[in-house]
C-alpha positions in Angstrom: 0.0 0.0 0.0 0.9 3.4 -0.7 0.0 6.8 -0.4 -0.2 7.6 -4.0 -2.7 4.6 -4.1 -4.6 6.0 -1.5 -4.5 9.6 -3.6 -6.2 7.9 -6.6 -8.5 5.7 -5.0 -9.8 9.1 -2.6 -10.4 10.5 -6.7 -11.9 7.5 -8.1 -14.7 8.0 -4.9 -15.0 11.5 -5.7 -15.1 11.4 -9.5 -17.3 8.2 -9.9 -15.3 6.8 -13.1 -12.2 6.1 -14.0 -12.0 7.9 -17.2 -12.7 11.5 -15.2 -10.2 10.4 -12.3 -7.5 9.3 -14.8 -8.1 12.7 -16.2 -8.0 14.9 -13.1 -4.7 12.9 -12.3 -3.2 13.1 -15.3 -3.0 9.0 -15.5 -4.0 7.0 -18.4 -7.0 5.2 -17.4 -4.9 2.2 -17.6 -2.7 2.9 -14.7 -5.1 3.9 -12.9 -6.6 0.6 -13.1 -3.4 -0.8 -12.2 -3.0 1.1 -9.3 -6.3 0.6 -7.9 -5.9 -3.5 -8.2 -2.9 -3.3 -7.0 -3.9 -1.6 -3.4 -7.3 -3.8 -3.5 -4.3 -7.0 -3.8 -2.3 -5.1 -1.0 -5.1 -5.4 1.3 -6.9 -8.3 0.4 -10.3 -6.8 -0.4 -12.6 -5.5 -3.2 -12.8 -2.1 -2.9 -14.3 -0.8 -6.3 -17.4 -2.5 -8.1 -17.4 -2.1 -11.7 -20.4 -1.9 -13.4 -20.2 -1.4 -16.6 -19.3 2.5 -17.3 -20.1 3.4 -13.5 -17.7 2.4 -10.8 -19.0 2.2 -7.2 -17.3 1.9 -4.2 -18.0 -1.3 -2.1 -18.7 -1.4 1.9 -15.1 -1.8 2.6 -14.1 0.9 0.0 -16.2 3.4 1.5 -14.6 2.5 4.8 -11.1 2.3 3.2 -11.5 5.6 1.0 -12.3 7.5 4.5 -9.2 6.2 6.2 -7.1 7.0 3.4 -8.5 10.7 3.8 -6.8 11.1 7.4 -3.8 9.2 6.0 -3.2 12.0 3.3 -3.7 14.8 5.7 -1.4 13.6 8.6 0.9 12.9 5.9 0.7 16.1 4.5 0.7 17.9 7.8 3.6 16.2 8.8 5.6 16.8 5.2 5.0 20.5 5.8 5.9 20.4 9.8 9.3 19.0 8.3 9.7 21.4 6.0 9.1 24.6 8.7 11.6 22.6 11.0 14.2 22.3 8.6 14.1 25.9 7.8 14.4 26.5 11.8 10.6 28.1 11.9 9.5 25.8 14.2 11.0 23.5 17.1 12.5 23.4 20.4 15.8 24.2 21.5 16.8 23.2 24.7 20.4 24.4 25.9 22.7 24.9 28.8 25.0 27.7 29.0 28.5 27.8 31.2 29.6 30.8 32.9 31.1 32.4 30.0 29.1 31.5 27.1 25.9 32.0 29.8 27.4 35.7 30.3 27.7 36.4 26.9 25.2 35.1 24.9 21.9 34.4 26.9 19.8 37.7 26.7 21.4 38.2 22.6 20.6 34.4 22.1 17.1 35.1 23.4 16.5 38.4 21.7 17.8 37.3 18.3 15.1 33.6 19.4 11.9 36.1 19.7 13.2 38.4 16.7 13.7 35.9 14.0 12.4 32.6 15.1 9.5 33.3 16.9 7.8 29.6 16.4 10.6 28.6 18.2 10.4 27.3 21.9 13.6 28.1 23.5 14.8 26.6 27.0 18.1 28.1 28.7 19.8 26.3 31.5 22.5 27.8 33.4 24.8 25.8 36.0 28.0 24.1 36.7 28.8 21.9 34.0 28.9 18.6 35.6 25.3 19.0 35.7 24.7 20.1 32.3 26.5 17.2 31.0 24.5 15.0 33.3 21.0 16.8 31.8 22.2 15.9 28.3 23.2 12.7 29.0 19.1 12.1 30.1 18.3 14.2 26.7 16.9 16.8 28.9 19.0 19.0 26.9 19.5 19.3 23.4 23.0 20.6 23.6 26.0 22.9 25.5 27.8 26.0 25.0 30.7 25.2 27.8 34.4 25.6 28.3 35.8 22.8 26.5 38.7 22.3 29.1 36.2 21.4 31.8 35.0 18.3 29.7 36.3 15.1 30.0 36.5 13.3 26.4 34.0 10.4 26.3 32.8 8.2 23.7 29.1 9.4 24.0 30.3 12.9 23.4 30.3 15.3 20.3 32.8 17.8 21.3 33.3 20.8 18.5 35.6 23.6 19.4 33.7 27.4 18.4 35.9 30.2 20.2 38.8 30.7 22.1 38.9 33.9 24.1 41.3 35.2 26.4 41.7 35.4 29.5 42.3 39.0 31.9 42.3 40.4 35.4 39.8 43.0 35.8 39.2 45.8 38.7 36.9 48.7 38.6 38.7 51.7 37.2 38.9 53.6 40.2 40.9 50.6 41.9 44.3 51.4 43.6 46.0 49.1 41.2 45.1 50.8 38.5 46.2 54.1 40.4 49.7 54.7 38.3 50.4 53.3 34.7 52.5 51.0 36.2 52.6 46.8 35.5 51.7 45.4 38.9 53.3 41.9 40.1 51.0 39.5 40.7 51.8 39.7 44.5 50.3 43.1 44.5 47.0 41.4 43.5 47.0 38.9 46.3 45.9 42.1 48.6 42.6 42.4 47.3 39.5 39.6 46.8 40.2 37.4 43.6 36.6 36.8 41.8 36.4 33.9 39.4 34.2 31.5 38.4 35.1 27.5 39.0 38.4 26.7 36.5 39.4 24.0 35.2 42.7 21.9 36.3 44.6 22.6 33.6 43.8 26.7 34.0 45.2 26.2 37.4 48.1 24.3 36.6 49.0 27.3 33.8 48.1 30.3 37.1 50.9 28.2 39.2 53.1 27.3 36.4 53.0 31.2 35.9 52.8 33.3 39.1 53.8 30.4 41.8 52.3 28.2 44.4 50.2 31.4 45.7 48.1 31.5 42.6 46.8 28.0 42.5 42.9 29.2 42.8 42.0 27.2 45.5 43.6 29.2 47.9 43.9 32.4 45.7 40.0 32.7 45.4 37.8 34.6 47.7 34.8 34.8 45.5 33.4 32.1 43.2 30.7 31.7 41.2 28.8 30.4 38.1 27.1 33.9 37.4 29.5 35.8 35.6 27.5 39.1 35.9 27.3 38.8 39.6 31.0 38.5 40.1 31.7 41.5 37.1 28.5 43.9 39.6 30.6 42.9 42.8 34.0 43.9 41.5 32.4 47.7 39.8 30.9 48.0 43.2 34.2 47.0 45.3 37.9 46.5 45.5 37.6 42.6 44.4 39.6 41.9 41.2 38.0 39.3 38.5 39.8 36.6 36.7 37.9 35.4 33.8 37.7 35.8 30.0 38.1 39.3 28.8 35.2 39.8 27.1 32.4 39.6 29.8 34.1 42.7 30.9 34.1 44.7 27.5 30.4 46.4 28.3 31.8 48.0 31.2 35.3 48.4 29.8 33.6 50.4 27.1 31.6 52.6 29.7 34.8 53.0 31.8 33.5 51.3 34.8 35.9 48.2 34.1 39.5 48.4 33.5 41.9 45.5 33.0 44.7 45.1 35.4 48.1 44.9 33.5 50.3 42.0 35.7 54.0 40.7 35.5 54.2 38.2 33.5 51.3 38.9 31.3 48.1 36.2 31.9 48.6 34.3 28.8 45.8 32.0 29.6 42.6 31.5 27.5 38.7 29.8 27.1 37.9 27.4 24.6 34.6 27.5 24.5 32.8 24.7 22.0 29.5 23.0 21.3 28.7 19.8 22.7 26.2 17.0 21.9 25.3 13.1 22.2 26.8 11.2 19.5 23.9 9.3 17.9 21.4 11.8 17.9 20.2 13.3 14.8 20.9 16.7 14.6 18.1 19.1 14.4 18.2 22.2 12.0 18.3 24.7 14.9 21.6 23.1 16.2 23.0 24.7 12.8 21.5 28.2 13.7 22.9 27.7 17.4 26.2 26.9 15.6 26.5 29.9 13.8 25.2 31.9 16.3 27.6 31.2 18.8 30.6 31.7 16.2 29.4 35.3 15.4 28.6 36.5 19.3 32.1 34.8 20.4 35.5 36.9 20.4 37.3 38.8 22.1 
């Protein structure tokens, strides 16, 4: 059985002869014939009774012809649902955000959702990311905008590198280190509250490599948190100093309510923030809108 059977036999019903439905589907009235016996052999039943130039439906071809009816439509409906989801009109996208990504792309990921995609459904989740990789690993989420170097390579993982973005100290312009023109030591910063959000093991092994024992975050942090915008409000409103990727600073950096703080040696340390997924799932057409979006809204 198939549903271009099912399209000539719901024609044959409505035209009441062969000849007129061959016509209206531009068949020969041969094939039309063929296709017809062929879906009555398919299911096993009569569903036509010819009588002589007039062709009647039987019981069961009534009943068939009616069935076939809701076939076509759900089958149309869902041919043209496909074709909205693959131009990203419709859908639901589900994703989790780490600190960075979640400071710099939320509210533009959500503005640019309602301007262009309206008929999307769009779900942020914001948290550490050991438990956004747990929430995609139940297919609660559809996918993560994270610092790569706080995920663990595993075979169930699609791991795509988007951005790299450097890292910075930052203090509120008025702060006593930023008082002469000077390069400060990093000693000088170990007078003040260090803000950061959770790093990875490798970041800290790069901050002790660098400055010494004294900057290995554990004991070098005073503040930390997930919320990048909290940590950048407490360090315009105080003497703390932030360590974190430059440009969740650059709003306030361009107002001149953020400075960065230039230290001996420079920070050469950076983000690498990426896209990851579950291998085996099909990838919807929004995951290549998040794709690009991500790559235009991330740099320095």
């Amino acid at each position: 059985m198939e549903l271009r059977q099912l399209k000539h036999l719901i024609c044959l019903a409505e035209c009441g002869s062969f000849s007129r439905a061959a016509e209206q589907l531009h068949l020969t009235q041969s094939a039309l014939s063929r296709s017809i016996q062929a879906l009555e052999a398919s299911l096993g039943v009569p569903l036509v009774d010819r009588l002589g130039k007039r062709n009647e439906l039987t019981p069961l071809g009534r009943w068939v012809t009616e069935r076939a009816r809701r076939v076509l439509f759900e089958a149309n409906d869902l041919q043209e649902g496909l074709q909205h989801l693959s131009q990203a009109d419709l859908g639901t996208l589900r994703v989790g955000l780490g600190s960075g990504p979640g400071a710099l792309l939320m509210t533009p990921l959500l503005q640019h959702m309602a301007r262009h995609h309206p008929g999307v459904k769009v779900s942020v989740s914001r948290g550490s990311t050991e438990l956004q990789l747990q929430l995609l690993r139940e297919r609660q989420l559809d996918a993560l905008v994270v610092d790569l170097r706080r995920v663990a390579p595993a075979e169930d993982l699609r791991i795509q590198v988007l951005a790299e973005l450097q890292a910075a100290f930052i203090a509120r312009s008025g702060h006593p280190l930023l008082a002469s023109a000077q390069v400060q030591p990093f000693a000088a910063l170990l007078a003040y509250p260090l803000a950061t959000t959770p790093l990875s093991d490798e970041v800290a092994r790069l901050l002790v490599d660098l400055y010494g024992e004294s900057a290995n975050p554990e004991q070098m942090a005073s503040l930390r948190c997930e919320d990048v915008g909290a940590l950048l409000d407490t360090v315009a409103q105080t003497d703390a100093v932030f360590l974190g990727i430059r440009a969740a600073a650059r709003q306030g950096m361009v107002a001149g309510t953020l400075a960065e703080v230039p230290v001996s040696p420079p920070l050469q340390a950076s983000a690498r923030f990426g896209l990851v997924t579950l291998r085996g799932r099909t990838e919807s057409p929004l995951m290549g809108l998040l794709r690009d979006f991500v790559r235009r809204h991330l740099h320095d």
